[in-house]
C-alpha positions in Angstrom: 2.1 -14.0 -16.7 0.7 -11.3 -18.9 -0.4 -13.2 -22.3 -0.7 -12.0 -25.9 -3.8 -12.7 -28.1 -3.0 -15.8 -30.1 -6.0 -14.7 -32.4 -6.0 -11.6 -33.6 -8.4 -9.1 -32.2 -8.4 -6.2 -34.9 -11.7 -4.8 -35.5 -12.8 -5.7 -31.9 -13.7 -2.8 -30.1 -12.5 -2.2 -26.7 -15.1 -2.5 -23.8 -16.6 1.1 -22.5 -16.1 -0.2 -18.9 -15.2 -3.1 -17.0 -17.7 -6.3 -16.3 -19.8 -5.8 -13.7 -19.2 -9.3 -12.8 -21.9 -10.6 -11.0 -24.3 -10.1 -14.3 -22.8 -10.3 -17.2 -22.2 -11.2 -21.2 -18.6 -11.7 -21.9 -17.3 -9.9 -24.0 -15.9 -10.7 -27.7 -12.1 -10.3 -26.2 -12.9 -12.3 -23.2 -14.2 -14.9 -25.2 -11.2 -15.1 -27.3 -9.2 -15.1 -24.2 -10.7 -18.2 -22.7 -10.6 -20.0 -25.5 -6.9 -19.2 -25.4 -6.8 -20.7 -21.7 -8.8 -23.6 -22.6 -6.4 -24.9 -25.4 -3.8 -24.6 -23.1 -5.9 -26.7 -20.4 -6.2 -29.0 -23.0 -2.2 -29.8 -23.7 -1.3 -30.3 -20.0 -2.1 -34.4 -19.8 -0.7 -34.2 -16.6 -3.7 -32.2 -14.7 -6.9 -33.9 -17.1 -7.6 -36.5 -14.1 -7.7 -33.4 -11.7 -9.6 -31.3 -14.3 -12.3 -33.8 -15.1 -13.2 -33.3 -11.6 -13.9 -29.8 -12.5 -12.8 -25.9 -11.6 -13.4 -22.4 -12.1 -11.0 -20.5 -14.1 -11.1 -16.3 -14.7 -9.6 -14.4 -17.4 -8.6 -10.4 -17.4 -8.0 -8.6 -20.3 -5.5 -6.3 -19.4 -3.8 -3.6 -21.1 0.1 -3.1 -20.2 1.9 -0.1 -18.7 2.8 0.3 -22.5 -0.4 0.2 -23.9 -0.8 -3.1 -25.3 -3.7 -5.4 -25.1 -3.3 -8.8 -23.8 -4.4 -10.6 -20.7 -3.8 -12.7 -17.5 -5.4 -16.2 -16.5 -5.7 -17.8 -12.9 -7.7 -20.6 -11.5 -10.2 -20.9 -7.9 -8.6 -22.5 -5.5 -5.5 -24.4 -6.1 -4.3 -26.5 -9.2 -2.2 -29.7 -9.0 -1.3 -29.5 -5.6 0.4 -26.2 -5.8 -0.8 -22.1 -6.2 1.9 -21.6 -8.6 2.1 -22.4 -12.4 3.6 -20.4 -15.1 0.8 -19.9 -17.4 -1.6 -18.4 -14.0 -1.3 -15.4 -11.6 0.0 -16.0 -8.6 -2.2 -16.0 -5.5 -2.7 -13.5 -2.8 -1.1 -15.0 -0.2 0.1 -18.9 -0.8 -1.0 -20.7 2.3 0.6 -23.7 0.8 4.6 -22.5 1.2 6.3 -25.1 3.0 8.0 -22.8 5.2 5.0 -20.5 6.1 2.9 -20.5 9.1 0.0 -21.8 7.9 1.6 -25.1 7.1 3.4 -25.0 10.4 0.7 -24.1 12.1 -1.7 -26.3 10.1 0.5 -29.1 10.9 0.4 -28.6 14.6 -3.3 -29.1 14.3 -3.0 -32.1 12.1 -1.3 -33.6 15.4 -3.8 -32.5 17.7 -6.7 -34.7 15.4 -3.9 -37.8 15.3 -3.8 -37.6 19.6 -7.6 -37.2 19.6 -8.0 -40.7 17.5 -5.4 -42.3 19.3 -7.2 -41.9 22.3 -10.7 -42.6 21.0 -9.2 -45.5 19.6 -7.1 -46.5 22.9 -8.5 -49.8 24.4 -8.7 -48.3 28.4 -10.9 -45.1 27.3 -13.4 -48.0 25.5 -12.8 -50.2 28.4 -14.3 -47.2 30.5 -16.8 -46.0 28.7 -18.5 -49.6 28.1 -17.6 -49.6 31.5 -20.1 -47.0 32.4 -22.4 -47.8 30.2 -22.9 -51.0 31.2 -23.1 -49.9 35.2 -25.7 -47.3 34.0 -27.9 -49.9 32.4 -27.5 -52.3 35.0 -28.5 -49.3 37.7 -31.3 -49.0 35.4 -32.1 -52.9 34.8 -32.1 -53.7 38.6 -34.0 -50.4 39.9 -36.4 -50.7 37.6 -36.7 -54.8 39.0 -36.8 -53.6 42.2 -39.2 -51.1 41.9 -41.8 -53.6 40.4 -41.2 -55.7 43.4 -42.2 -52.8 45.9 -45.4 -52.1 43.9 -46.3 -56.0 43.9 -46.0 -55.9 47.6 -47.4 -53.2 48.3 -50.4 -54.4 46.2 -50.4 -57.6 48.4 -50.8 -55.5 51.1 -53.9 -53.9 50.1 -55.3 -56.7 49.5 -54.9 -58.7 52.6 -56.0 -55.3 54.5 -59.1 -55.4 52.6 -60.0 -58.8 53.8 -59.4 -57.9 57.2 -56.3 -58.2 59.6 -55.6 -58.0 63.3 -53.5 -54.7 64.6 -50.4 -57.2 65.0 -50.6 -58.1 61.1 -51.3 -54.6 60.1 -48.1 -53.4 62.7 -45.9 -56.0 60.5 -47.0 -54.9 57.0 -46.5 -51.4 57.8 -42.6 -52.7 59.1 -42.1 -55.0 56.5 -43.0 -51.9 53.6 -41.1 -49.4 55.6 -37.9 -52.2 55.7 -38.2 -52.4 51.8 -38.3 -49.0 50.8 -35.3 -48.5 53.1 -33.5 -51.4 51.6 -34.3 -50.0 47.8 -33.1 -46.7 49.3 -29.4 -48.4 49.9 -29.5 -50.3 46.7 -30.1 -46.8 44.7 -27.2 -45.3 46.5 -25.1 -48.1 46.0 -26.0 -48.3 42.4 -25.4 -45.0 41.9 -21.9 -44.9 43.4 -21.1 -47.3 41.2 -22.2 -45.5 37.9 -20.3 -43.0 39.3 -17.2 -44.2 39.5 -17.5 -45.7 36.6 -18.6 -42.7 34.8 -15.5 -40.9 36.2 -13.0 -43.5 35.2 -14.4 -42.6 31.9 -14.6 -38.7 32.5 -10.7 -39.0 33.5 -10.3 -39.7 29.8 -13.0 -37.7 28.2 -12.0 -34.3 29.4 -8.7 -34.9 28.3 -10.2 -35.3 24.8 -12.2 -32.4 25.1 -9.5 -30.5 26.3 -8.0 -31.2 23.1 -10.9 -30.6 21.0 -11.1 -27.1 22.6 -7.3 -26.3 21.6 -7.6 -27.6 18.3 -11.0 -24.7 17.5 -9.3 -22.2 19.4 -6.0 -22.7 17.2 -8.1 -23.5 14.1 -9.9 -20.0 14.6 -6.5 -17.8 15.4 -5.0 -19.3 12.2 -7.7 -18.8 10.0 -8.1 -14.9 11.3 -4.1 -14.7 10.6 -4.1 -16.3 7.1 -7.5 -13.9 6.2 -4.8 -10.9 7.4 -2.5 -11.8 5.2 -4.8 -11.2 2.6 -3.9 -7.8 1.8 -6.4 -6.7 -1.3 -5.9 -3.5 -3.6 -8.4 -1.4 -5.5 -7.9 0.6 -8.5 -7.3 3.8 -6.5 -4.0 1.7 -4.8 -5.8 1.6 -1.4 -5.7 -1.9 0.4 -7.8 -3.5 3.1 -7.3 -7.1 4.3 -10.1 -10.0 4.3 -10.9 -9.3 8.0 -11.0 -5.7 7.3 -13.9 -6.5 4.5 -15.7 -8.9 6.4 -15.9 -6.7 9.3 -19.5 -4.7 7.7 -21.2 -8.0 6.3 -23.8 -9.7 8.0 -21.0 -13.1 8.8 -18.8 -10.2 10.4 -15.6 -12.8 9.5 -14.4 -14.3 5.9 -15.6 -17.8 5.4 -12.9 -20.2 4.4 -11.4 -19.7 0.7 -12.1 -16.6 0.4 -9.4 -14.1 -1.7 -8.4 -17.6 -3.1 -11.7 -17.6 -6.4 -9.9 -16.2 -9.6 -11.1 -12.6 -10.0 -9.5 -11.6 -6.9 -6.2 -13.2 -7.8 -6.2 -11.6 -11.3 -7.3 -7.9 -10.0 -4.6 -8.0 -7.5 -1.8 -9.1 -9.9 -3.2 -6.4 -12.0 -2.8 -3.5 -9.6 0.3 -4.7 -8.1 2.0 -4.5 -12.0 -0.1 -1.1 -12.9 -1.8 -3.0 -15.5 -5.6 -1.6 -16.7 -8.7 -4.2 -16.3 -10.7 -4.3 -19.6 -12.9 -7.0 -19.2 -13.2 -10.3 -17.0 -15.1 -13.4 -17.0 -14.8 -16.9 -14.9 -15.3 -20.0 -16.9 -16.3 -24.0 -15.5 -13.7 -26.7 -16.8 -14.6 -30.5 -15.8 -17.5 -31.9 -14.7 -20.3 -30.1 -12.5 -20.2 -30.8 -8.8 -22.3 -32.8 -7.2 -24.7 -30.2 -5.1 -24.2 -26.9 -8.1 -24.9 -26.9 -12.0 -21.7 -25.9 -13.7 -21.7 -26.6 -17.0 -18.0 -27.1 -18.8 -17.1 -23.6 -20.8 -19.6 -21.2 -19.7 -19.3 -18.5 -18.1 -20.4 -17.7 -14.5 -20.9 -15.0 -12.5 -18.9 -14.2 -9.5 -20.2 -16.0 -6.5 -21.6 -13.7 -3.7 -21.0 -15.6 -0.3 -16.6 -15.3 -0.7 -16.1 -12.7 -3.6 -18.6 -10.0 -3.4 -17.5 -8.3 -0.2 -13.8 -8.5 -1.9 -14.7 -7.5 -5.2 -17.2 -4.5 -3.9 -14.1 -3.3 -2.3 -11.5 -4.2 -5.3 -13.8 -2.4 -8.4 -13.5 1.1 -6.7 -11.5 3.1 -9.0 -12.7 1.3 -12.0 -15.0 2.8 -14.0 -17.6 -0.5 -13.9 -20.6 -1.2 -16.2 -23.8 -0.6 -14.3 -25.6 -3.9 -13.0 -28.0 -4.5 -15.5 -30.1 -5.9 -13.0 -31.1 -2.2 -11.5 -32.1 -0.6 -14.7 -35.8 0.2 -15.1 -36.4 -0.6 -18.5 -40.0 -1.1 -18.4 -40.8 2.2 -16.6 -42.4 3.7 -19.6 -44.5 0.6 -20.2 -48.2 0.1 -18.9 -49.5 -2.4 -16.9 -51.3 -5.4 -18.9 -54.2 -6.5 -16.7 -55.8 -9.8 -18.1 -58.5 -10.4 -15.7 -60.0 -8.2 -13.0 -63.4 -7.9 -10.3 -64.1 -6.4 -7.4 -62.0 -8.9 -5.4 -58.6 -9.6 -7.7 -56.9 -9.3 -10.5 -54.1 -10.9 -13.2 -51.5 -9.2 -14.4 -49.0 -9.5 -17.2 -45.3 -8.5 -15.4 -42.7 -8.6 -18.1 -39.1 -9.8 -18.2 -36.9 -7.9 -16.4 -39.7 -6.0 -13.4 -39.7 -7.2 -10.3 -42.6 -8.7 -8.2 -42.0 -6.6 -4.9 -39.6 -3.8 -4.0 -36.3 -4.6 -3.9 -33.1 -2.9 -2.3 -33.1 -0.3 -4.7 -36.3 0.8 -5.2 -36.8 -0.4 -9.1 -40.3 -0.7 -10.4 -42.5 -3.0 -9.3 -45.8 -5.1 -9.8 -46.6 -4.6 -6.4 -46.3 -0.5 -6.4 -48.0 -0.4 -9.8 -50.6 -2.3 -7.8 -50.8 0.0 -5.1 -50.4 3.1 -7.9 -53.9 1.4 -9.4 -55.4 0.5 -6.4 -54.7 2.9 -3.1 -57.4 2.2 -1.1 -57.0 -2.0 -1.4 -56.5 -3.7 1.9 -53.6 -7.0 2.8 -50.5 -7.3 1.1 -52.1 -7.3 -2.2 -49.2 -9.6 -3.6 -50.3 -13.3 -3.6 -47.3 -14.7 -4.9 -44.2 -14.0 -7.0 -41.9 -14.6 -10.0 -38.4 -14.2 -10.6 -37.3 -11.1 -11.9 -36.3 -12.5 -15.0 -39.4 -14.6 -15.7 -42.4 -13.4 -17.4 -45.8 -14.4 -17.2 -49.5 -14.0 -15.4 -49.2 -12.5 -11.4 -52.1 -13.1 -9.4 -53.5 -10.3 -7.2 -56.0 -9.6 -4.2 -57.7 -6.5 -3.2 -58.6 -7.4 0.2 -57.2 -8.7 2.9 -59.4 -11.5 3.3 -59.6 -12.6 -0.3 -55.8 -12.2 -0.1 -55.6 -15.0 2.5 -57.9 -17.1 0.7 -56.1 -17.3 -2.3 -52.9 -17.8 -0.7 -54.5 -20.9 1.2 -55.2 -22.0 -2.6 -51.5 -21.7 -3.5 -50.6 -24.1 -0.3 -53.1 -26.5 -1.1 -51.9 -26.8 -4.4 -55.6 -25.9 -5.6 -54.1 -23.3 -8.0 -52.7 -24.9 -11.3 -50.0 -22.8 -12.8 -48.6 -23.8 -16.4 -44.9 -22.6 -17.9 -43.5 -22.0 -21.0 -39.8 -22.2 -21.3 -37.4 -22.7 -24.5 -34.4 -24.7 -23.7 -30.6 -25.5 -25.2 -30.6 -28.4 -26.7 -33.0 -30.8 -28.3 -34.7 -32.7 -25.2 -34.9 -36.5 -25.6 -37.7 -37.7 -23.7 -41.6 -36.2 -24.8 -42.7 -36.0 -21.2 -42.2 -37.1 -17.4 -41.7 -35.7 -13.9 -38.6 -34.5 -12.5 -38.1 -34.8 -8.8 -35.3 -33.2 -6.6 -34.3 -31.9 -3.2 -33.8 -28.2 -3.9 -32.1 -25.4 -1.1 -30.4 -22.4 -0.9 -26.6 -22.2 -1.7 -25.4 -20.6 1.0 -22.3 -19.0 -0.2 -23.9 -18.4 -4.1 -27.1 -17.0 -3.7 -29.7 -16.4 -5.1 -28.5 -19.5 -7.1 -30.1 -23.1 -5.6 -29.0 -26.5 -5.3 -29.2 -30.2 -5.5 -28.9 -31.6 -2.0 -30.3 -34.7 -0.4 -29.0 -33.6 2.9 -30.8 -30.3 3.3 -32.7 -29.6 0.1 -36.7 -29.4 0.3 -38.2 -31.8 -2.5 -39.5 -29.9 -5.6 -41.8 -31.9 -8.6 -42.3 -30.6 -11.7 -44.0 -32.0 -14.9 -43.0 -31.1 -18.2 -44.4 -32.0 -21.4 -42.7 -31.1 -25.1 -44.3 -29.0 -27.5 -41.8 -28.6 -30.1 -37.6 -29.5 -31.1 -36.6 -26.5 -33.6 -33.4 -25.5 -34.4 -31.4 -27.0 -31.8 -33.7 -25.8 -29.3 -36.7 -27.2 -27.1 -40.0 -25.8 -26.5 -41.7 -27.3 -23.3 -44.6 -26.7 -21.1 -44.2 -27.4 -16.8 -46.5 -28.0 -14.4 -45.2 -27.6 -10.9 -46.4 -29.3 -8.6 -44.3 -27.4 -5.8 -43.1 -23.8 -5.3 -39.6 -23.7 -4.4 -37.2 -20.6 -5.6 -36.0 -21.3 -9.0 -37.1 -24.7 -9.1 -38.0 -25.0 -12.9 -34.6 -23.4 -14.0 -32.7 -26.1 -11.4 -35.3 -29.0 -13.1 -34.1 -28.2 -16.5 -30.8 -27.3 -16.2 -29.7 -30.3 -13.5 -27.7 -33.2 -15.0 -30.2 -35.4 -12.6 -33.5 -33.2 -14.3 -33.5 -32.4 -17.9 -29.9 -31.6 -18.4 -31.1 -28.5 -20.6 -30.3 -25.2 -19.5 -33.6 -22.7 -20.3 -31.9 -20.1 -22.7 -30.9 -17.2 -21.5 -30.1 -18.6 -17.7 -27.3 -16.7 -16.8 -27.2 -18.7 -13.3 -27.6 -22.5 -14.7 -26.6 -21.9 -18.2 -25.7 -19.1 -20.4 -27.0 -15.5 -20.6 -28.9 -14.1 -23.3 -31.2 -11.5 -24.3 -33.7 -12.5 -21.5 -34.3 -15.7 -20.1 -37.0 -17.8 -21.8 -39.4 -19.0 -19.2 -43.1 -17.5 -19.1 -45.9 -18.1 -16.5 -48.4 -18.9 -19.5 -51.5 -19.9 -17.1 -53.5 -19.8 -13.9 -56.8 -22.1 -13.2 -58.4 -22.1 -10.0 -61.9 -21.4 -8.1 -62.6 -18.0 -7.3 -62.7 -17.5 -3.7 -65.4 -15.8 -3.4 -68.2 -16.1 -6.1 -67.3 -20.3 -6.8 -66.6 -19.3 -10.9 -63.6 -21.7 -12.0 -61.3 -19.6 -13.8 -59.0 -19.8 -16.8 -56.4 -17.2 -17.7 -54.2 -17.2 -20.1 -51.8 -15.3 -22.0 -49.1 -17.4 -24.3 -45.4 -17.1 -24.3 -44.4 -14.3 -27.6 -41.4 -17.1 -28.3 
């Protein structure tokens, strides 16, 4: 299990601390180890149709009990029909033994879906359920007839009193409409106990079906709450806690399904449980990207949030672990840049790296510089944001109402924003408009996704200014505002297919990630001046 370096690693310094793997740059030894893996990956012919398909792989450098450097290798999920392979760490538990519960169990369930089809498929449960259906419509077909009938009459009625009768003809239409409604009264009942036998012909089977349905959750549910216990997880300090355990303080209160099966997880437990010392981690993509994500084959990834980060948060105590590089304040010391301001709002510059609003830790912020600058403003102040990472012109109100007016801008699409971004790759096409259904990825965010099913739809234009060096420099016009929706447009295989550099969620990290709000044009809401700001991208 434990591997030696192939290449050799002298003059590579050792890491000062572990990843922090949820925001990282691999380092020079985790690199070399995953090249290692990868050239492996590439002699087994037997798996390439199943890796073509793609899968996430995870690397620890390790040292040994002895002091020697090397490290271990596992893979998400399972590989070839089986959690065990030589060359990768075993899993935490191995919910495919043939023997174990969850296969007998799993099994069980399996028969419970084949008695459910057999009966939805048996010929007397659609016998009575066209059966009912058929009664129901004809209850409906001939009541409704009926009806009409009653409401001709009765208009006949109405008629002929108008034009006069004797006390004898009015005697006989006031029989003859009490003898109809009374006969329409039988025919409803005896429609009606028709559909109802019918329907309970059909009932007879249905509930049985239900029945089954009901057993199969129920057993579903117990089994995956006894595989998640199995899941027994260690930390450096030797202390364990099992998935349900973990689960227990998040905001799903219970493991979704695969969790403890992604690859750090695997490799920090194998680690523990042989006393060996994590150095440095990082998950690579192999294979194509899915369908929904943007995986791209041979970089590196983050851990995902949804499954790992309850396990991991849990797994990393005891290690010394590299601060998140994501709470650092590193523009603290640095002054605001305001680019436009008057008595009603103003444009600021945020850099790379500072945050719109607050977040959970209380890091700098546009937003209380703002306040800082402006205490006695009124309304959120805010109009809208940018990613963390991105840098470029904010837009700001100082009162409440001009707040709202500008934000009304922003939905109408009134306000023109223009990007900058450099991306990997020289771009084939010199302009065009990309146009995707973008949401949420439930168990991965922030990160987005492609999704016809439940994505929102996002359009962007894009124009190229210049192909240098292997790179491309492009301008976007979005025509939507969607969460990461010009990082998803240029990184999808179905948008540009070119990673922005430095996206360490849709590509591959770097010293910052290269996308700059370079311009804001819109009608002031208040004096009618049509204004043009502008600062250009420094790269």
């Amino acid at each position: 299990m434990i591997h030696s370096f192939h290449t050799p690693t002298d003059g590579i310094a050792l890491p000062k601390a572990f990843t922090f793997p949820f925001h990282y740059t691999p380092h020079p030894l985790t690199r070399l180890a995953a090249d290692e893996v990868r050239q492996y990956l590439l002699t087994r012919d037997d798996w390439q149709e199943e890796l073509r398909q793609g899968k996430m792989f995870g690397v620890l450098v390790i040292k040994d009990t002895e002091g020697k450097l090397g490290y271990l290798a596992a893979f998400s999920g399972n590989l070839a029909g089986s959690n065990h392979h030589a060359f990768f760490v075993p899993p935490v538990y191995d919910l495919l033994q043939p023997d174990g519960f969850f296969r007998i169990e799993e099994a069980e369930i399996s028969g419970i879906n084949h008695r459910i089809a057999a009966m939805e498929t048996n010929e007397a449960y659609r016998s009575a359920r066209e059966e009912w259906k058929k009664a129901e419509e004809e209850a409906q077909t001939t009541l409704a007839s009926e009806k009409q009938k009653l409401k001709e009459a009765k208009t006949l009625r109405e008629q002929r009193r108008k034009e006069g009768v004797s006390p004898e003809e009015a005697e006989a239409m006031s029989r003859e409409s009490q003898f109809q409604k009374a006969e329409f009264k039988r025919l409803e009942r005896k429609l009606k106990e028709k559909v109802q036998a019918a329907g309970e012909a059909f009932q007879a089977f249905e509930q049985e079906i239900q029945a089954l349905r009901h057993e199969r959750k129920t057993r579903s549910a117990a089994l995956q709450m006894r595989l998640f216990a199995q899941f027994r997880m260690l930390n450096a300090r030797g202390e364990v806690k099992d998935l349900c355990e973990i689960f227990r303080s998040t905001p799903q209160k219970t493991p979704p399904a695969g969790a403890g099966e992604c690859a750090l997880p695997k490799l920090l437990q194998y680690a523990y449980l042989h006393q060996l010392q994590p150095l440095a981690m990082g998950e690579f993509w192999w294979g194509m990207s899915p369908k929904d994500e943007i995986r791209r084959e041979g970089h590196f990834y983050p851990s995902c949030k949804g499954k790992c980060e309850p396990i991991l948060k849990h797994m990393l105590v005891g290690l010394d672990v590299e601060p998140n590089p994501l709470e650092e304040d590193v523009h603290r010391q640095t002054a605001l840049e305001i680019l436009y301001e008057d008595e009603w709002l103003v444009v600021v510059h945020k850099p790379a790296g500072m945050l719109s609003v607050p977040g959970k830790n209380d890091l700098d912020s546009i937003l209380q510089r703002l306040h800082n600058l402006y205490p006695k403003a009124t309304g959120p102040l805010i109009v809208h944001r940018l990613d963390m990472a991105t840098s470029g012109l904010l837009l700001a109100a100082k009162t409440k109402e001009v707040h709202k007016e500008l934000q009304a801008l922003f939905e109408t699409r009134l306000i023109q924003k223009r990007y900058t971004a450099l991306l990997e790759g020289e771009l084939e096409t010199d302009e065009g408009i990309i146009d995707l259904p973008i949401c949420p990825n439930p168990m991965d965010r922030p990160r987005q996704m492609v999704s016809r099913e439940y994505g929102k739809r996002t359009v962007t234009s894009y124009r190229v200014l210049e192909r240098k060096d292997g790179r491309t420099r492009v301008t976007f016009y979005p025509h939507t505002g969607r969460t990461h929706q010009l990082r998803v447009h240029a990184a999808h295989p179905e948008g540009l297919n070119h990673p922005m550099v430095g996206d360490d969620l849709y590509g591959q990290p770097s010293d910052r990630l290269y996308l700059h709000a370079a311009a804001l044009e819109f009608v002031h809401p208040v004096t009618g001046e049509k204004l043009h700001i502008v600062k250009e991208a420094d790269f």
